[in-house]
C-alpha positions, -999 to +999 in steps of 0.1 A: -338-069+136-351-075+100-319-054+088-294-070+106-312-109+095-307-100+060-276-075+062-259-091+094-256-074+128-225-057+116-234-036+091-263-021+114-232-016+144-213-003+118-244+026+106-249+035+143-209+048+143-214+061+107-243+089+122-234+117+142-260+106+175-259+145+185-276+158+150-313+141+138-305+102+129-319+093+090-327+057+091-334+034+061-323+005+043-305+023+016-281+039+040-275+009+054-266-008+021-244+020+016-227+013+048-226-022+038-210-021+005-184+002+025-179-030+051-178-049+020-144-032+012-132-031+042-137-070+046-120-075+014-091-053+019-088-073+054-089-104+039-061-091+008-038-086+037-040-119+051-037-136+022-001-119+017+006-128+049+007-166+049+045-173+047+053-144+069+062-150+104+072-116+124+097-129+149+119-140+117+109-119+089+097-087+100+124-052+092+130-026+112+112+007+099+147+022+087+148-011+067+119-009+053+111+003+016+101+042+011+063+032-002+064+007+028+073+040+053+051+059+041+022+038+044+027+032+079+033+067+083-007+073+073-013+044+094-001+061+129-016+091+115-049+070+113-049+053+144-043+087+164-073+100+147-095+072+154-083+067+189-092+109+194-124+098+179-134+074+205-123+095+234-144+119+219-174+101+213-169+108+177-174+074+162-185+092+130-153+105+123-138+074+133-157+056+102-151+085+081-111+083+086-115+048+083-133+044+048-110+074+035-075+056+049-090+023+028-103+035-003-074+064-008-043+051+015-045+015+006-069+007-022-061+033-046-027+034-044-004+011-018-022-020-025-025-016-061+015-007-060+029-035-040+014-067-055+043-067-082+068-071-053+046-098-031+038-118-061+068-118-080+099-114-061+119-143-044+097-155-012+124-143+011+138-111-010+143-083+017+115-061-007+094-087-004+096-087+035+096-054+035+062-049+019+051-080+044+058-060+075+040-033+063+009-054+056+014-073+086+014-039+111-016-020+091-037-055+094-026-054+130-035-015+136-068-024+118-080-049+139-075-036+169-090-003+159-119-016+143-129-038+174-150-017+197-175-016+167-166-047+141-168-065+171-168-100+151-152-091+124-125-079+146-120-112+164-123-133+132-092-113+119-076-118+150-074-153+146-058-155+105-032-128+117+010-139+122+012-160+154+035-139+182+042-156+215+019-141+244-007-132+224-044-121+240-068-155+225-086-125+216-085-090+200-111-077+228-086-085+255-057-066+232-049-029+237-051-001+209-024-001+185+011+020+204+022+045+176+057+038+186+048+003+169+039+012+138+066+044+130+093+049+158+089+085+160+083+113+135+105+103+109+116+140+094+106+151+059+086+119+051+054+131+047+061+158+030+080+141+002+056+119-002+024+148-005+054+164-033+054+127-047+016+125-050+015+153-067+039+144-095+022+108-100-011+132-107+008+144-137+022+115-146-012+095-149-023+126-171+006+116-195-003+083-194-039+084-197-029+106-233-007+076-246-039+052-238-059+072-255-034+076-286-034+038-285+005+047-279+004+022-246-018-003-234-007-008-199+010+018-174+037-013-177+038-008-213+054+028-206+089+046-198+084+085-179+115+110-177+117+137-157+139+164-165+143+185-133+162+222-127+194+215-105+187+227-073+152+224-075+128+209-046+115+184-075+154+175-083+162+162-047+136+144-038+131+126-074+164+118-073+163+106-037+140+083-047+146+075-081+154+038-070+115+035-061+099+058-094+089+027-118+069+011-090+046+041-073+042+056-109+030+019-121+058+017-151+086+000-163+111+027-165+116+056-146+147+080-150+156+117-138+179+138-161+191+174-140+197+205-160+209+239-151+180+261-141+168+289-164+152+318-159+118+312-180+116+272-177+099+247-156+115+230-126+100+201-137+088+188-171+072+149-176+076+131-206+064+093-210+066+070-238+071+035-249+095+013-225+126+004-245+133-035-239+109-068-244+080-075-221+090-102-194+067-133-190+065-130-155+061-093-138+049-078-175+077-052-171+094-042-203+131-041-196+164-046-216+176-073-197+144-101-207+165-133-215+197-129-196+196-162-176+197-188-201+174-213-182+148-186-182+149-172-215+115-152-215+115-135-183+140-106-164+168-110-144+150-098-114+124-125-123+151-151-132+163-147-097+131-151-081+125-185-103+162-195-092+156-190-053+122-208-053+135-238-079+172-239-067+167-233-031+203-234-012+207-266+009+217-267+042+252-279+039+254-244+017+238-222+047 
């Protein structure tokens, strides 16, 4: 009782999942602030996804999943992956592992990578630009999975979330009288090859942080931003298809301005892949801090990009109605 006055009745729910009830239970106060720092995180990565949710309503704005960008997939794809491991958990008795795949889905799924990733296109794309929404309905079905899955022992928490999340007709008044998250909502189906593209992806943004973290050190770059990479992959090659099937999205999940793929014929002695990064070619926009070529090509906005200066055109100039 003296823990959960000063820490909150939470946090000590929350360290009775964390231990494994079948093994002998270590109880202190320092495990519990470790616990707590780890609610901490999770509160705040609840509360991130809310806040990017305020202009999003689903019944108008929400994409299919084929719609949806190839980041935004794949998130979700480790979100059904998530919620069939807690929900195993709990029929299991498990909670441990439930808070284990919990803390690991939001320090390594979202925080260290999807989250960091995507605030370029919720903060400075047009309001309504179909990237945009697309990165909403992603935000808006993980904060959805969430809640529901962290009820049974966030019990507050839960039902406080509940009540900031998109408005949908016929909706429980709360998340206690709402069923677990159905897979089929969050990815309809196993969507072939996605997972592994995205493990082959991971892999290459390892090596490309090692070539950036060289040109910070150099004093070459400041920023990731500040950067161009270019992969130069053997034709035919496992790297060479799925680079090039997502070369579109390579600038954002590598964190840098410009991203391009050159295919050569494949040799006998050389590397399917090789990474080189160095300074983006272009002036820095204003806005999004990319360094681009095309800073200054709408004459009303003279210091930003043209995917900026459409942005600032659909949220000064909105169309009228006679127009739509």
């Amino acid at each position: 009782m003296d823990v959960a006055n000063r820490l909150g009745a939470e946090i000590v729910r929350l360290w009775v999942a964390s231990v494994d009830f079948r093994e002998d239970v270590a109880a202190s106060e320092n495990l519990m602030q470790r616990v707590s720092e780890n609610y901490r995180k999770l509160r705040n990565t609840l509360r991130f996804l809310l806040s990017n949710l305020y202009d999003f309503s689903p019944p108008q704005h929400a994409l299919h999943f084929s719609q949806l960008q190839p980041l935004d997939q794949y998130v979700l794809a480790q979100t059904a992956e998530l919620d069939a491991t807690i929900r195993r958990a709990y029929d299991e008795f498990e909670f441990h592992r439930a808070y284990q795949a919990l803390n690991e889905f939001i320090n390594t799924d979202l925080s260290a990578l999807y989250l960091d990733v995507v605030k370029d296109r919720l903060y400075t794309l047009a309001p309504d630009s179909p990237a945009r929404r697309s990165a909403q309905t992603a935000l808006w079905r993980i904060a959805e999975a969430l809640t529901r899955l962290i009820a049974p022992i966030l019990s507050f928490t839960a039902d406080e979330v509940w009540q900031y999340l998109p408005q949908l007709e016929g909706r429980e008044p709360s998340v206690h009288l709402a069923l677990f998250p159905d897979v089929a909502d969050i990815v309809p189906g196993r969507v072939a090859g996605l997972e592994e593209d995205w493990a082959q992806l991971l892999r290459v943004r390892e090596l490309v942080n090692i070539e950036l973290e060289a040109l910070r050190g150099s004093k070459v770059i400041g920023k990731g931003l500040d950067a161009a990479v270019t992969f130069t992959v053997a034709e035919g090659s496992d790297e060479n298809m799925i680079l090039r099937r997502y070369e579109d999205a390579l600038p954002e999940f590598f964190n840098v301005s410009q991203a391009s793929v050159r295919s050569i014929a494949a040799a006998k002695d050389s590397a399917p892949l090789v990474i080189e990064a160095g300074v983006a070619s272009g002036s820095k926009c204003e806005r999004c801090w990319r360094v681009v070529p095309d800073v200054g090509s709408d004459a009303r906005w003279p210091s930003v990009c043209s995917r900026c200066a459409e942005a600032l055109n659909a949220i000064n100039f909105p169309p009228t109605q006679e127009a739509v």
